[in-house]
Structure formats: C-alpha cells, structure tokens
N, C-alpha and C positions, 0 to 999 in steps of 0.2 A: 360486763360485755353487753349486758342488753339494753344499759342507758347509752352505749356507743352504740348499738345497731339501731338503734330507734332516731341518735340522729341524723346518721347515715341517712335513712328514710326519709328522714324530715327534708336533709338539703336534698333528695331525690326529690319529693315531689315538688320543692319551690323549684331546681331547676327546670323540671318535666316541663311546669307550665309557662316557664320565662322561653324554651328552645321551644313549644308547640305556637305561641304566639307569634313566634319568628317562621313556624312553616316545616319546625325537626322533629321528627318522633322517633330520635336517638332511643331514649331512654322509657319510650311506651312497654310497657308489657317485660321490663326488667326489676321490676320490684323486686322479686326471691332472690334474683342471681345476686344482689349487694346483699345480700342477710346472709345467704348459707355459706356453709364454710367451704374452702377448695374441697375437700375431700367427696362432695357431696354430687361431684358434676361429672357428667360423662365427659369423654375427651373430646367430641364435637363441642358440647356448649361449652367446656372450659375455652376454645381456641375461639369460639364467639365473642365471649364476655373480657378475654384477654383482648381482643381486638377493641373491645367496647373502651374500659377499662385505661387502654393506650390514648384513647382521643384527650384533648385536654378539656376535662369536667371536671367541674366543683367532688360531682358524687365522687368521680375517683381519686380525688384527693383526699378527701373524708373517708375513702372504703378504705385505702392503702393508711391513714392514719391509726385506722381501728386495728387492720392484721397487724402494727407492730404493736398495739398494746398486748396481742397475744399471748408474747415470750413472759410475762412478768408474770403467771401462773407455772411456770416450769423453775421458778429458781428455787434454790433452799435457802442460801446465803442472804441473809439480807443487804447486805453493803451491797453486793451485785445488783439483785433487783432493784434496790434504791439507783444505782447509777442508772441502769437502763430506763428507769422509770421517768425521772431529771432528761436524759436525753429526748425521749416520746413526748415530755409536757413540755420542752420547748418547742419541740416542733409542732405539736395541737394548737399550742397559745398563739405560735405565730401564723396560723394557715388564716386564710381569711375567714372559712366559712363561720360565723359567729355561733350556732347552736355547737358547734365542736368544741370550740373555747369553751362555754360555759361547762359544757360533761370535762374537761382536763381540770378544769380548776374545782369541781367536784370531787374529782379523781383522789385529788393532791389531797382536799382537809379528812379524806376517809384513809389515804397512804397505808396510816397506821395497821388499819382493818384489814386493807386490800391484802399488804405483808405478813398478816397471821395468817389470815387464809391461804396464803400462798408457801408458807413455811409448816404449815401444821396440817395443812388439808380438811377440816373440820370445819363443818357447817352446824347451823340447828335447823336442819331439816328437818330430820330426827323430834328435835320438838315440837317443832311447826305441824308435824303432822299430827303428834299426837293431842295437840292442840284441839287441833280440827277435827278428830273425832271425838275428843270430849263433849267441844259443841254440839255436834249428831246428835250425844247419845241425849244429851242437856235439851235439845228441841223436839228429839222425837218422842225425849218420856215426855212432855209440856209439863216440864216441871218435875221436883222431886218436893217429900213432905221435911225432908232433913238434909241434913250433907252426909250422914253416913251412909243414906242411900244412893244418894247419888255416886259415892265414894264404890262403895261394891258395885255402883253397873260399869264404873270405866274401868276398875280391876276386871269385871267378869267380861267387857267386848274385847280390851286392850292387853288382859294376861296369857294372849296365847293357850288357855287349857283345853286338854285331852278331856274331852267329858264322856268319852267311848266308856261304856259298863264293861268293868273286868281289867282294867288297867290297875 
C-alpha cells in the first residue's frame, strides 16, 4: 500500500502543477486527504474531499484505484483474492495515469508474497527489529574483541531479563 500511496502523490503533484499553470488550485493543500485512509477524517472534511474526489482528476482516479487494492488484505482464500486481484490489475493497467501501471505490474510479479501475507498474516517485522538493535548494540560498543562477546550483549539488551536482586 505505500508504493500505491506514494503514487497517488506522485500523479498529485504532476497534476497540481499542470491545473496551477492553467489558474486551479483544486488540489493545493490536499496532499494528506489522498494518503489517509477514510476512517481518519471528520465528517466536514470527509464531504469536502468527496466533493474534491467527484471532479474529474487523474488524482482521483489513482486514489479510487488504490481503496480497491484494499480488500486483497481481508481474504484467507486464495482463488478469491487471486480473482479480485486480476480484477483491480486490469483496471490499474488500463487507467492512463503511467506511475500507477508501473506499481500493478509490480504488484502482479510479488502476487505470490502479497497472498502469504494475506493468508498467514506474518511479517518479519519481528526480525527487522531485532536486526536493528543488534546494530545499536554492534555501534555503540565500536566494536566487540570476539563474536562471543558480542553474542552475550544482544542476548543481555534483547533477552528481556529480570536483573531485579531477589527474584
């Protein structure tokens, strides 16, 4: 979702500057409203943005492409989400705006990945963090003399222990 929002932004600001050249500053000062999700907007700015949203722009063709790639995180089935998947990449591939093509056809050669993650709900997050405080601990000693030292300081930041006296 965040290489679709990012292109969303992209055909935002090529239009911004194609409609200010023309004299419209439609879309000045709506950066957020295309990125955040509905749930995030009060009822005044949601009826603004739906107003926005209704005109005929590239951006909202590109924002209403992205809310249906939404559903394909809520299926378990995979033939399901495969179908609806097929559905959403015809209609990405055929929209004109070009950075949108590119992310669907992205989309399509990771399918496989998009579908475990969407079936199994597991990330490596989970790694990725503990990754990154290994790092820490790897720059803030400048160095260890061995690997077993270094091995006991990311067991001793990363093991969660009780060092309280009297447990």
């Amino acid at each position: 979702m965040k290489h679709l929002s990012e292109r969303v932004d992209k055909v935002r600001r090529q239009e911004h500057k194609q409609l200010q050249s023309e004299g419209d500053d439609r879309l000045k000062g709506t950066k957020y409203d295309w990125l955040k999700n509905r749930d995030k907007f009060d009822a005044d700015s949601w009826r603004e943005f739906q107003a926005l949203k209704a005109t005929n722009l590239k951006t909202s063709r590109v924002w209403a492409i992205k809310q249906q790639a939404l559903p394909l995180w809520d299926y378990r089935s995979d033939a399901w989400a495969r179908k609806d998947f097929a559905k959403w990449y015809y209609w990405a591939t055929h929209s004109r705006p070009q950075p949108m093509i590119d992310k669907a056809k992205m989309r399509k050669r990771r399918l496989d990945n998009l579908l475990t993650y969407a079936k199994h709900q597991i990330t490596n997050a989970v790694s990725e963090g503990l990754n990154t405080k290994s790092q820490w601990i790897k720059s803030t000693a400048r160095g260890f003399r061995n690997f077993d030292n270094f091995t006991t300081a990311i067991y001793f930041h990363c093991g969660k222990l009780d060092l309280e006296p009297g447990h």
